[in-house]
N, C-alpha and C positions, 0 to 999 in steps of 0.2 A: 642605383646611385642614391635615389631619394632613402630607401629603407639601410643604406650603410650609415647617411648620414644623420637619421632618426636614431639608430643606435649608437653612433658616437656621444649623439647630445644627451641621450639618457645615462650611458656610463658615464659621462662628463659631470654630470646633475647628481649622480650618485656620490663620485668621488666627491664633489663640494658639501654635500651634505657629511661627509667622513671628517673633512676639513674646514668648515665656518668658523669655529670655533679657534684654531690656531692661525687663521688668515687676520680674523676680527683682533686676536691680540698683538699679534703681527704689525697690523696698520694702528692699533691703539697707542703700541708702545713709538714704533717710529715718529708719529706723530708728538707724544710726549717729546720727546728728543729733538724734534725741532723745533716744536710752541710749548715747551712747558716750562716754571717756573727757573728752574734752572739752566733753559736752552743758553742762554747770554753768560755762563758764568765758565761755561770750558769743561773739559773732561778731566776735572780734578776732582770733584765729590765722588764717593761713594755711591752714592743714588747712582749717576750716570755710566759707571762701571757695571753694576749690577744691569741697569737696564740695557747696554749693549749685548751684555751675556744675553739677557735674557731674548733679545732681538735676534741674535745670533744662533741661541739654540730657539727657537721658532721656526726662521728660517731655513737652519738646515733639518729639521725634522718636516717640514714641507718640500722642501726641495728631494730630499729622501726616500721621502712616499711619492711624489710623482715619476723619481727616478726608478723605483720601485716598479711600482704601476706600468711605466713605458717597458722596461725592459724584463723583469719576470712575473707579464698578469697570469701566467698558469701556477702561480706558486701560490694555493689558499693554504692558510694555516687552519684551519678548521676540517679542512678534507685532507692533505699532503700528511701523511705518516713518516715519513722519510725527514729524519731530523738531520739532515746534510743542507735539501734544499732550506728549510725554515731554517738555522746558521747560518747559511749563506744573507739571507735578508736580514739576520739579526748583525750581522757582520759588515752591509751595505750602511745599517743605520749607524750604527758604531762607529765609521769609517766616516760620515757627511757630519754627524754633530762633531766628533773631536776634531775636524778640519776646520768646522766653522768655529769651535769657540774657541780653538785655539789662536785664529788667524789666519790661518791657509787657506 
């Protein structure tokens, strides 16, 4: 039990280190959107458009890769030859951004 759950916290620790960087702008931009200088003026600027998109594709390229990660970890693209499975994941990610920035 103790050694399952050493391993989970390591690939856990791996995966964040994969994703700091889209979390960090993630919570950057959300944050803008609710304390930035435009939060009080509504979702009619430009600025606020772009930065939902951009919140939007963020989040569903994180959500993506963890949906990724839970449901096909034996699909590495570095070692898998078989361009069905790598499609298939490029097809998952295709599938979570165009839902997310379109609204669905």
């Amino acid at each position: 039990m103790k050694k399952m759950l050493l391993d989970l916290l390591s690939r856990l620790k791996w995966q964040f280190s994969r994703l700091w960087f889209d979390i960090l702008i993630l919570l950057g931009i959300f944050w803008l959107l609710l304390y930035g200088p435009f939060a009080e003026v509504g979702p009619t600027y430009l600025s606020n458009v772009i930065l939902a998109k951009v919140l939007l594709l963020s989040a569903a390229v994180t959500h993506a890769h963890i949906t990724r990660e839970l449901l096909f970890p034996y699909i590495k693209f570095s070692e898998d030859q078989s361009w069905s499975n790598n499609l298939m994941v490029i097809a998952l990610y295709v599938m979570f951004i165009f839902g997310y920035t379109r609204g669905g």
